[in-house]
C-alpha positions as CSV (number, residue, x, y, z in Angstrom):
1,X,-19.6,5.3,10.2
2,X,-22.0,3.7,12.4
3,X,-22.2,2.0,15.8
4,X,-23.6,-1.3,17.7
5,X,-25.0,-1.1,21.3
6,X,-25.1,-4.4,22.9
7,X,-26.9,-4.9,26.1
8,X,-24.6,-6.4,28.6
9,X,-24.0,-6.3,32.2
10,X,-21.1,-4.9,35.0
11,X,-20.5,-6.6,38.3
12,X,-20.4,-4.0,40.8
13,X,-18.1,-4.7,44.1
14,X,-19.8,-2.2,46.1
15,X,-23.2,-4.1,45.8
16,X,-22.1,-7.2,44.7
17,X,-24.5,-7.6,42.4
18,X,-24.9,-7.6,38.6
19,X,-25.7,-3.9,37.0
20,X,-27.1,-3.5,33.5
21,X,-24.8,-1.5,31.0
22,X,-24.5,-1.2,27.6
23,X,-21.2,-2.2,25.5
24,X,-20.9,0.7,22.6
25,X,-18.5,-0.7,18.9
26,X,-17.9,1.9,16.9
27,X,-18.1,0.5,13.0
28,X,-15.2,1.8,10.5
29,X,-15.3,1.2,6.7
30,X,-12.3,-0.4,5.8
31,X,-10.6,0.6,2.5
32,X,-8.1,-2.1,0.9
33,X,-7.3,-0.5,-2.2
34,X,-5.1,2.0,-1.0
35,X,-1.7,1.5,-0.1
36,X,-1.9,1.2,3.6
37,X,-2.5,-1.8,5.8
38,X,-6.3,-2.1,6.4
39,X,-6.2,-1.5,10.2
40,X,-3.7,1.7,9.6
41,X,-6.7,3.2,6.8
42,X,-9.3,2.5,9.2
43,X,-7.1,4.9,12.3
44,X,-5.9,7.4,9.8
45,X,-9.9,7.8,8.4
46,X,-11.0,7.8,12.1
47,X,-8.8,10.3,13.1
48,X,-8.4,12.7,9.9
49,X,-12.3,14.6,10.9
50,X,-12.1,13.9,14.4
51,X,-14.6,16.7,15.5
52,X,-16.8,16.0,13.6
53,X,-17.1,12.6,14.1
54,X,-17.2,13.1,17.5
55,X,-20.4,15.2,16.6
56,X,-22.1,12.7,14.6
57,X,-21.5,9.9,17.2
58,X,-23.2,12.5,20.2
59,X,-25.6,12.9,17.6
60,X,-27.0,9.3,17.1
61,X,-26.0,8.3,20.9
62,X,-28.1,11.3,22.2
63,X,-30.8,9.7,19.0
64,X,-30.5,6.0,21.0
65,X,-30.8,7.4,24.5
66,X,-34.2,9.4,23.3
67,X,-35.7,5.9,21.8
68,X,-34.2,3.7,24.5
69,X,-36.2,5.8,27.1
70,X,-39.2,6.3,25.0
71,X,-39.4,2.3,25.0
72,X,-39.1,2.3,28.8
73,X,-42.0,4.7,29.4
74,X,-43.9,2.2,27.1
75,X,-43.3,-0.7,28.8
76,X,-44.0,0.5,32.2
């Protein structure tokens, strides 16, 4: 499992103006041998060790937000 961050940007109403964000994919292996349609092996994998997945994906966000502000301080 893995993810891609992808700068982007949100339009806020309240300020009218653009607001930088970050869009966050989560990447699932897909597994075509096995008798299930690829999307449904993809859900049932994603969802069969939900906690800890959830754990691993804190994990490496909490890993990005640590490096992300470490590059800010440098570029200040």
């Amino acid at each position: 499992m893995g993810f891609v961050i992808s700068p982007t940007s949100h339009f806020s109403k309240t300020t009218k103006s653009r607001i930088q964000a970050y869009g966050i994919g989560i990447e699932v292996e897909m597994d075509l041998d096995k008798d299930m349609g690829s999307g449904m092996a993809s859900v049932a994998r994603w969802t069969a060790d939900s906690e800890k997945r959830r754990q691993i994906t804190l994990s490496k966000l909490q890993r990005w937000v640590k490096a992300r502000s470490t590059l800010s301080v440098k570029r200040e």
